[in-house]
Backbone as CSV, one residue per row, in Angstrom:
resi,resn,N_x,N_y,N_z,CA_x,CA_y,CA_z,C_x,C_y,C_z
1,UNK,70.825,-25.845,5.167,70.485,-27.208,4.821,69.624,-27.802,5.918
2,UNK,68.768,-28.944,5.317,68.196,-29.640,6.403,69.242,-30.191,7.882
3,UNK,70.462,-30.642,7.335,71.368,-30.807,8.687,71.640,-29.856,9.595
4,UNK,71.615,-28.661,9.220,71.757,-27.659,9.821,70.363,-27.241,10.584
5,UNK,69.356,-27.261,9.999,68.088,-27.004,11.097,67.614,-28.317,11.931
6,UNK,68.279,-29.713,11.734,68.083,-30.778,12.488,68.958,-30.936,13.603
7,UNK,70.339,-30.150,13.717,71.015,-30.230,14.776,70.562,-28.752,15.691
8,UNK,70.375,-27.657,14.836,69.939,-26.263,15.851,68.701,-27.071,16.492
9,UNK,67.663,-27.779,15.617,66.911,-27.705,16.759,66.897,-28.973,17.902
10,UNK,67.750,-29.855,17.611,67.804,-30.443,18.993,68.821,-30.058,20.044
11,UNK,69.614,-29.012,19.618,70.384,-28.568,20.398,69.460,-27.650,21.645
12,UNK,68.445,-27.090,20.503,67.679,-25.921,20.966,66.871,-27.036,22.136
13,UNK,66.371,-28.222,21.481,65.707,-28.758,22.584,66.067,-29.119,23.930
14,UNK,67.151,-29.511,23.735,68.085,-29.953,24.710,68.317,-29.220,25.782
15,UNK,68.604,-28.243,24.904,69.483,-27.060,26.361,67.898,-26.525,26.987
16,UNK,66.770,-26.228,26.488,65.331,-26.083,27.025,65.210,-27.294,27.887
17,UNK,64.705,-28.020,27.697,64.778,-29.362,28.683,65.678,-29.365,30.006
18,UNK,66.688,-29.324,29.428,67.979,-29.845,30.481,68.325,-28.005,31.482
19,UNK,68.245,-27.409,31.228,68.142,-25.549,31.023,67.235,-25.224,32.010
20,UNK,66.252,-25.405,32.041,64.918,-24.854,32.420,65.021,-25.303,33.882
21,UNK,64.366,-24.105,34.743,64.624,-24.482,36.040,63.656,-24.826,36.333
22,UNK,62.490,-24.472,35.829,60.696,-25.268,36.013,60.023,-24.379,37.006
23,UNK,59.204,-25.083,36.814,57.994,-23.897,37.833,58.526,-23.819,39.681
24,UNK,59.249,-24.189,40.037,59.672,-24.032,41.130,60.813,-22.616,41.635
25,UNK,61.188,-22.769,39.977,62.138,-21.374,40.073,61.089,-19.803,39.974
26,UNK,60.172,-20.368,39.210,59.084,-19.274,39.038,58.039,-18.975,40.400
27,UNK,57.900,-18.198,41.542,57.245,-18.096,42.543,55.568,-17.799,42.023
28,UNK,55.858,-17.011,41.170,54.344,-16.366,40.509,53.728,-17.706,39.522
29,UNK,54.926,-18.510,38.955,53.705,-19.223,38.306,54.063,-20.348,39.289
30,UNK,52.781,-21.329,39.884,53.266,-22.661,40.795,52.336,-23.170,40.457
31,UNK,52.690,-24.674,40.176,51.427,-26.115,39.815,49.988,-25.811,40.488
32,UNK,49.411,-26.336,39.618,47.571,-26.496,40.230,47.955,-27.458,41.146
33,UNK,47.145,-26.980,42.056,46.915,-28.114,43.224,46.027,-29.785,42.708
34,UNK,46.133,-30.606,43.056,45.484,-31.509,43.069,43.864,-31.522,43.137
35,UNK,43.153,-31.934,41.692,41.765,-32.191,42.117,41.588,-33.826,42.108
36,UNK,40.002,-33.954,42.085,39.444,-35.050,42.176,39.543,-35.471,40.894
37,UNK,39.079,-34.858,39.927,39.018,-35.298,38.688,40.460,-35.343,38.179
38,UNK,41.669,-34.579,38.161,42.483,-34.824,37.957,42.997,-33.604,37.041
39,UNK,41.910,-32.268,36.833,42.025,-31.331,35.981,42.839,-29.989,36.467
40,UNK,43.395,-29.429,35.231,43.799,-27.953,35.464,43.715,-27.144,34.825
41,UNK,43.055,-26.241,35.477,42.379,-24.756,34.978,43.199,-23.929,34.755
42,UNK,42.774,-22.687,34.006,43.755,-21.380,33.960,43.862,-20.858,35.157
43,UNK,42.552,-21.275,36.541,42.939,-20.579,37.607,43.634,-21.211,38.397
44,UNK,43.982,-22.189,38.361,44.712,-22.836,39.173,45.972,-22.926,39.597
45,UNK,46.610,-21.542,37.982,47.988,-21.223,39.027,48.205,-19.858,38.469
46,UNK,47.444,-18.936,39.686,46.826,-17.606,39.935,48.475,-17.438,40.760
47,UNK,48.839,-16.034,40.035,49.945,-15.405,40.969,49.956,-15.000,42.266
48,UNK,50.695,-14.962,42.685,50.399,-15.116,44.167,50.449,-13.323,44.600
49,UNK,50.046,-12.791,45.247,50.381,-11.825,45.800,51.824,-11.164,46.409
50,UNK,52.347,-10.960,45.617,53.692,-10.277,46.386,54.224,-9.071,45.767
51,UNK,55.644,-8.673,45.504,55.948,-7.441,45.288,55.319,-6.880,43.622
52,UNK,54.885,-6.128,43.404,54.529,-5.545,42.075,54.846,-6.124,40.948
53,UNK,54.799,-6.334,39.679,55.798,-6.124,38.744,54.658,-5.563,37.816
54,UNK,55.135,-5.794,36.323,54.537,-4.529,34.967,53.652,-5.065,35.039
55,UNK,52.848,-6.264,35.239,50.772,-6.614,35.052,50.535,-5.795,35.953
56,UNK,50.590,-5.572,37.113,50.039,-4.965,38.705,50.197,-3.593,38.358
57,UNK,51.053,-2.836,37.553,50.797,-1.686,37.579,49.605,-1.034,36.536
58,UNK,49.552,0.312,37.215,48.469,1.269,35.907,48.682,1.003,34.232
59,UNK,47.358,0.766,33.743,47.949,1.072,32.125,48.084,2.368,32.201
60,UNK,48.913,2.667,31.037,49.209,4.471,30.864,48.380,5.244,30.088
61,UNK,47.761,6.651,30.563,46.947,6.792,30.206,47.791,7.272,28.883
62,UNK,46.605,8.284,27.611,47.282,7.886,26.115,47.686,9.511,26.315
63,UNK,48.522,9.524,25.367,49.487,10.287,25.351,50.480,10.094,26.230
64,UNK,51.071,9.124,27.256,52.067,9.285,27.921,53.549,8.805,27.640
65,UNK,54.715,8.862,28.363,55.643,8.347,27.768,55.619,7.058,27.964
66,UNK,56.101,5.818,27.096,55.781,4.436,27.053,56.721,3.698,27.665
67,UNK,56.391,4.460,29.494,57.639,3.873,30.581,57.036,2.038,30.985
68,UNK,55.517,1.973,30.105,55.035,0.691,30.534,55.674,-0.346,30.104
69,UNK,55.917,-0.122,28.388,56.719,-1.031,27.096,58.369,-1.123,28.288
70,UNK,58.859,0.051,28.733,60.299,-0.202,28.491,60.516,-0.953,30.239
71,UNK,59.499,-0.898,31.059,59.423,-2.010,32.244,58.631,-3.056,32.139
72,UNK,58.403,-3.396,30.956,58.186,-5.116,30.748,58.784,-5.611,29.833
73,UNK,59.601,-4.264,29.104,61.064,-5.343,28.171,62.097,-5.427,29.327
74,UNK,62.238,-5.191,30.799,63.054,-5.726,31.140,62.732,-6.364,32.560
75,UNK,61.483,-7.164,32.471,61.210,-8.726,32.844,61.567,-9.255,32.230
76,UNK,62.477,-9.766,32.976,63.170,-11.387,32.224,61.871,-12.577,31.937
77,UNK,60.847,-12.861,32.667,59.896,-13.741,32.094,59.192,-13.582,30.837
78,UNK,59.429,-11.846,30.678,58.868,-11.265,29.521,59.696,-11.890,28.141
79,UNK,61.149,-11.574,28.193,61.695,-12.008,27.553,61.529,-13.566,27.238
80,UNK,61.705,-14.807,27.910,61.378,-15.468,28.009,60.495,-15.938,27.105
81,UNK,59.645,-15.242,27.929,57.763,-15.223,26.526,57.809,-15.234,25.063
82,UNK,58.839,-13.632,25.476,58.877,-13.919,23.438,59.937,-14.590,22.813
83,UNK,60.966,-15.267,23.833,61.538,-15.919,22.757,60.732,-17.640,22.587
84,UNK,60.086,-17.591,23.469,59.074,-18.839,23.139,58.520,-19.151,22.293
85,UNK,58.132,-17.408,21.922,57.030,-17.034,20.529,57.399,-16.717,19.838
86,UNK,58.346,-16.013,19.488,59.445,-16.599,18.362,59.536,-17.397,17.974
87,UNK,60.366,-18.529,18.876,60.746,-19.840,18.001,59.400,-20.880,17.708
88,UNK,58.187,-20.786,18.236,56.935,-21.712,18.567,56.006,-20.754,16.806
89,UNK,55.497,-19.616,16.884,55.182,-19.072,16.084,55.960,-18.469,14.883
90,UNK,57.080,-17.974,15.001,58.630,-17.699,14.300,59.092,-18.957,13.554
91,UNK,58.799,-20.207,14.471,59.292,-21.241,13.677,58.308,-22.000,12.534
92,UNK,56.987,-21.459,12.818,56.036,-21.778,12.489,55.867,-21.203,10.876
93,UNK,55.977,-19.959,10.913,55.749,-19.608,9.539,57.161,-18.925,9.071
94,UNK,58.151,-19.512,9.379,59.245,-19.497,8.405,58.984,-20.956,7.624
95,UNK,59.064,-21.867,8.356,58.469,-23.377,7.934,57.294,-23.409,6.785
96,UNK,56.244,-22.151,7.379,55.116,-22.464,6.062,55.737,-21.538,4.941
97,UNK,56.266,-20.821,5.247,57.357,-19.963,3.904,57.779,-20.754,3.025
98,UNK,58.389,-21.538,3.421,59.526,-22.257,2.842,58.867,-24.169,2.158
99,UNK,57.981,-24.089,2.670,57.427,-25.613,2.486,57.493,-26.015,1.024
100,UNK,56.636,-24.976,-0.122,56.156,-24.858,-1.175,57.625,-25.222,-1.955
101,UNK,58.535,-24.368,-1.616,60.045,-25.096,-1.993,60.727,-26.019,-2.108
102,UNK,60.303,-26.004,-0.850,61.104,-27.679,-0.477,60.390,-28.624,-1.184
103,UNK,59.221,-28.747,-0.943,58.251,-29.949,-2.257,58.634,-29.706,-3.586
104,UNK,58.687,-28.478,-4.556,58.925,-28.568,-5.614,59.966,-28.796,-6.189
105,UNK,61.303,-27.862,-5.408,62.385,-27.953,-5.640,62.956,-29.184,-5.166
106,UNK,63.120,-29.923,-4.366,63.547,-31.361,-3.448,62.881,-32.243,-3.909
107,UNK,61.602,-32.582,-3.912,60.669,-33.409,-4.428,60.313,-33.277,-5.549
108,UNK,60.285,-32.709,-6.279,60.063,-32.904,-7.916,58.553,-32.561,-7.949
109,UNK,57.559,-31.805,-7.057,56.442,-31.431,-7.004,55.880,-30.355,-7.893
110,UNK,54.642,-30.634,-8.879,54.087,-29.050,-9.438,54.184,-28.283,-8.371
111,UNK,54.249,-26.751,-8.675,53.802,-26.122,-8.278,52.721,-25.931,-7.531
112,UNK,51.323,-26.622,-8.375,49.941,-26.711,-7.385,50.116,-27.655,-6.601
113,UNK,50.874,-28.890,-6.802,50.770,-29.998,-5.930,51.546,-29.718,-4.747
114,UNK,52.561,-28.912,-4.858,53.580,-28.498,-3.722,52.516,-27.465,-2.835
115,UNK,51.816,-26.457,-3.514,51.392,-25.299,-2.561,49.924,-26.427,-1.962
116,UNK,49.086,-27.915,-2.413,48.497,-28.045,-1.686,49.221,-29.286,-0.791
117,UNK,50.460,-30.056,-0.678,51.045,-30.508,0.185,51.662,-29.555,1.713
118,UNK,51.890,-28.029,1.130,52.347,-26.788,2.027,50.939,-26.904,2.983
119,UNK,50.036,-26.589,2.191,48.506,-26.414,2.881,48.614,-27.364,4.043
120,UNK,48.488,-28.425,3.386,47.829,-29.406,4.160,49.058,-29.296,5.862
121,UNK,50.187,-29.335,5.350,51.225,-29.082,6.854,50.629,-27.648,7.989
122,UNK,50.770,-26.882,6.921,50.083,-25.178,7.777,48.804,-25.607,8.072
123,UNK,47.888,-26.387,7.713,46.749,-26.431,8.078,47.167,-27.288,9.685
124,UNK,47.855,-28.065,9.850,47.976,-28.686,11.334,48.377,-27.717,12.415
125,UNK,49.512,-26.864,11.931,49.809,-25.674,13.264,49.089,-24.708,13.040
126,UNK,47.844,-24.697,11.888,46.924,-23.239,12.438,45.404,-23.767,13.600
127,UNK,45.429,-25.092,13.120,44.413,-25.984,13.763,44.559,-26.393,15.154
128,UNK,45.383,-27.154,15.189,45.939,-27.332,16.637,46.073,-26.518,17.493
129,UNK,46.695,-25.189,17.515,47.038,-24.072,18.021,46.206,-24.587,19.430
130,UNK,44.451,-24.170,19.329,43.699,-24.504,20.390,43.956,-25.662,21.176
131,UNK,44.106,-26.882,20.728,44.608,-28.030,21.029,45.551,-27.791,22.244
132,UNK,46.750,-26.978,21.393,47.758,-26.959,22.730,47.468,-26.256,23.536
133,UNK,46.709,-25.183,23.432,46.075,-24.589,24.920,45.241,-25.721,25.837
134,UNK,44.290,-26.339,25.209,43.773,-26.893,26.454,44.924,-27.933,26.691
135,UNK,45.529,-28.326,26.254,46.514,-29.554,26.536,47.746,-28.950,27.554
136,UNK,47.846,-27.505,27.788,48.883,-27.181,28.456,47.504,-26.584,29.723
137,UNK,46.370,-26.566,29.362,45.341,-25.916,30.808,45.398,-27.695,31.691
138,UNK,45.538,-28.347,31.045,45.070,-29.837,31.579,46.622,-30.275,32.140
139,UNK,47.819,-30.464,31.532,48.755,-30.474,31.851,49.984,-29.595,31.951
140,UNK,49.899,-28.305,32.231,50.888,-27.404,32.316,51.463,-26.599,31.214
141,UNK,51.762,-25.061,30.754,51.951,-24.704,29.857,53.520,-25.507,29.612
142,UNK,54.836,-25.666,30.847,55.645,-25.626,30.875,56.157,-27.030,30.240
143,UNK,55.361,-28.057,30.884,55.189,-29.580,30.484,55.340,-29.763,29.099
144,UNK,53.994,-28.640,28.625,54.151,-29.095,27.048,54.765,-28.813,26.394
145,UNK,55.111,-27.261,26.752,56.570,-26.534,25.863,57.881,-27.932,26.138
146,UNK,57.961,-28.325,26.683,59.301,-29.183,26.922,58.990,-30.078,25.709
147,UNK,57.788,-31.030,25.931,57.343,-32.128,25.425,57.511,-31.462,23.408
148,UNK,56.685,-30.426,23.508,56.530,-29.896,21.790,57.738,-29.675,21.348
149,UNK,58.588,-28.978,22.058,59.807,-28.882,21.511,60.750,-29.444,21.240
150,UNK,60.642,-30.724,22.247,61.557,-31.694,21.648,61.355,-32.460,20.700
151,UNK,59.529,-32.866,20.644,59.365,-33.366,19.183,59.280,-32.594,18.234
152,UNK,59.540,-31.473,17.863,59.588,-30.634,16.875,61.129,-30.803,16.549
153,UNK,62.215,-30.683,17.166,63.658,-31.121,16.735,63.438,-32.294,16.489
154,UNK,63.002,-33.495,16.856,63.513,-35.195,16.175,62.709,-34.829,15.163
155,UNK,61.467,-34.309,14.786,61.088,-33.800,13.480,62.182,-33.529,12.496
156,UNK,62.381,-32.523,12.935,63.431,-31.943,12.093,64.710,-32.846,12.204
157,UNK,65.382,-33.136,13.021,66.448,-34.139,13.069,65.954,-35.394,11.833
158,UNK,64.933,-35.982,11.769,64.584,-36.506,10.521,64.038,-35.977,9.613
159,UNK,64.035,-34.380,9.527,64.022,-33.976,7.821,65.193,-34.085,7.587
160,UNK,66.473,-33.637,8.418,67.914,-33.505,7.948,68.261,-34.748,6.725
161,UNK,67.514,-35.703,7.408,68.034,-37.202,6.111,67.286,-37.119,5.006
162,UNK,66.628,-35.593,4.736,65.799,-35.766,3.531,64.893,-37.029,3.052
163,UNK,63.643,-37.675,3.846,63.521,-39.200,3.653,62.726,-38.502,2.308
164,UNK,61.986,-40.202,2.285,60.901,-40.476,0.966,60.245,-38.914,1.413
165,UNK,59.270,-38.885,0.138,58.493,-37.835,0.392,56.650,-38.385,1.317
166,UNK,56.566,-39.387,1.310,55.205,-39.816,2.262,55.841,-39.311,3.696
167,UNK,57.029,-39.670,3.626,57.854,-39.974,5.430,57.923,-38.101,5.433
168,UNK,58.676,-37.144,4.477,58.791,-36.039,5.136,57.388,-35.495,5.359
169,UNK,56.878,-35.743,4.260,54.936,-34.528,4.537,54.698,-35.072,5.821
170,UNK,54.742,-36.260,6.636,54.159,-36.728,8.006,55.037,-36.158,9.102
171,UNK,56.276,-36.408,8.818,57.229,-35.010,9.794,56.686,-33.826,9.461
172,UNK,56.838,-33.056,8.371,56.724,-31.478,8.414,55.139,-31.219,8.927
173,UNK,54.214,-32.406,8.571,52.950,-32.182,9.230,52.783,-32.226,10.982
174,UNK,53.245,-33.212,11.792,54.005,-33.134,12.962,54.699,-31.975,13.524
175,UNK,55.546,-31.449,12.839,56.941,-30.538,12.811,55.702,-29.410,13.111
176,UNK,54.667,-29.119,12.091,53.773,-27.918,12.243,53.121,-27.909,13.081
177,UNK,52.494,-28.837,13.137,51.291,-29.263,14.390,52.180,-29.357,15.948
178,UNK,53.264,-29.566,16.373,53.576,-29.417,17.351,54.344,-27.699,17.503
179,UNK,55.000,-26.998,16.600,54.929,-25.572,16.408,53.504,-24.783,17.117
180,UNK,52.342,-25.424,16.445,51.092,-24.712,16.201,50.683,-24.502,18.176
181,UNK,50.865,-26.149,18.552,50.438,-26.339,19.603,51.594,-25.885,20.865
182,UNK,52.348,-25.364,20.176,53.506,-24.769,21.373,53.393,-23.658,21.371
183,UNK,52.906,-22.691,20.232,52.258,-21.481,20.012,50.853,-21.123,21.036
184,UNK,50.011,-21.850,21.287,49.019,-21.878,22.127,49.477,-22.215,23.752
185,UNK,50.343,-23.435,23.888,50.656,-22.916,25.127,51.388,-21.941,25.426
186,UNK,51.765,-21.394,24.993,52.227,-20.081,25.107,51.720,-18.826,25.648
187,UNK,50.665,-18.999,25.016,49.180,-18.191,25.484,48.868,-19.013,26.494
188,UNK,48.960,-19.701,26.533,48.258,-20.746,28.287,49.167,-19.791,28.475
189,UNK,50.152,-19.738,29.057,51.510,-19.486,29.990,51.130,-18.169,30.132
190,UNK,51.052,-16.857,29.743,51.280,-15.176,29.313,50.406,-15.072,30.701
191,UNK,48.838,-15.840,30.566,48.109,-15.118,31.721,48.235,-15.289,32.879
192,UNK,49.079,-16.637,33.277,49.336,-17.104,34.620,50.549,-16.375,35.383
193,UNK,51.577,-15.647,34.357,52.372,-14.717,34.781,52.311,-13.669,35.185
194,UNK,51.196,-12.968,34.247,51.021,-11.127,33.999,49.703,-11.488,34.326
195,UNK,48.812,-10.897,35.149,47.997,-11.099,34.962,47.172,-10.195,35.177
196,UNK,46.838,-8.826,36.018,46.363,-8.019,36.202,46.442,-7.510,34.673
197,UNK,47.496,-7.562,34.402,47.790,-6.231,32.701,47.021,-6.749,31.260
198,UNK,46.185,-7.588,31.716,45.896,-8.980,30.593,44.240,-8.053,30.622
């Protein structure tokens, strides 16, 4: 039910927010320094030089055994990554799965009118996507993941009340578009970690 994906995901937000130890716990990824203009680049938080991990090493040449895959499934930042992208992209098109449903079946929508109300939501998190990259190069991948994710649960925390149907298409359009754009910082984030292996 909608109550049920309005409380997972502010729970989910919550414990991310409140959870997260931030870039201070991370040595390899650390804030852009201060410019004049006030901007931040992808280079601006370049890993620092220290002990190895799976970017710094050799790719493998082909045919070998795939000791590369099974020492970067156990970086924990790795993990991390994908459960980001999971729930940011994962959440993204289970949502456009399911949209066409929810309008017809819930809302009393044709069929065509439901699959172009679906459109129009998937069209915000396939669009945006870019959006949230530069928005996490300018203000931090980590910033925005906090920021997207929590408005993606009060999203959803107000589909749970099932509103009018003007009020849900502007959440689930929101709901997508901040998915879309948490999906892209995401990709901000991957190169500032790993970065030789990129």
């Amino acid at each position: 039910s909608f109550w049920g994906w309005g409380i997972f995901g502010l729970l989910l937000a919550v414990a991310g927010v409140v959870a997260h130890p931030g870039p201070a716990a991370h040595p390899r990824v650390r804030p852009a320094p201060k410019r004049a203009a006030g901007l931040r680049t992808p280079t601006d938080l370049q890993a620092p030089k220290s002990k190895p991990d799976v970017a710094d090493l050799p790719a493998p040449k082909p045919g070998a055994k795939p000791v590369g895959w099974i020492t970067a499934a156990r970086q924990p930042d790795m993990l991390r990554f994908c459960f980001l992208y999971a729930f940011t992209f994962g959440g993204f098109v289970g949502m456009a799965s399911f949209l066409v449903i929810l309008f017809h079946d819930q809302y009393g929508l044709a069929r065509i009118q439901a699959g172009n109300f679906a459109a129009l939501c998937v069209f915000a998190g396939s669009f945006l996507r870019p959006v949230g990259g530069y928005l996490a190069d300018r203000f931090g991948g980590l910033t925005m993941l906090k920021i997207l994710i929590a408005g993606a649960a009060l999203a959803l925390f107000g589909l749970s009340f099932l509103p009018s149907l003007p009020l849900a298409t502007l959440l689930l359009f929101l709901l997508m578009a901040q998915l879309g754009m948490g999906n892209g910082s995401v990709f901000q984030l991957v190169p500032q970690r790993f970065t030789a292996g990129l």
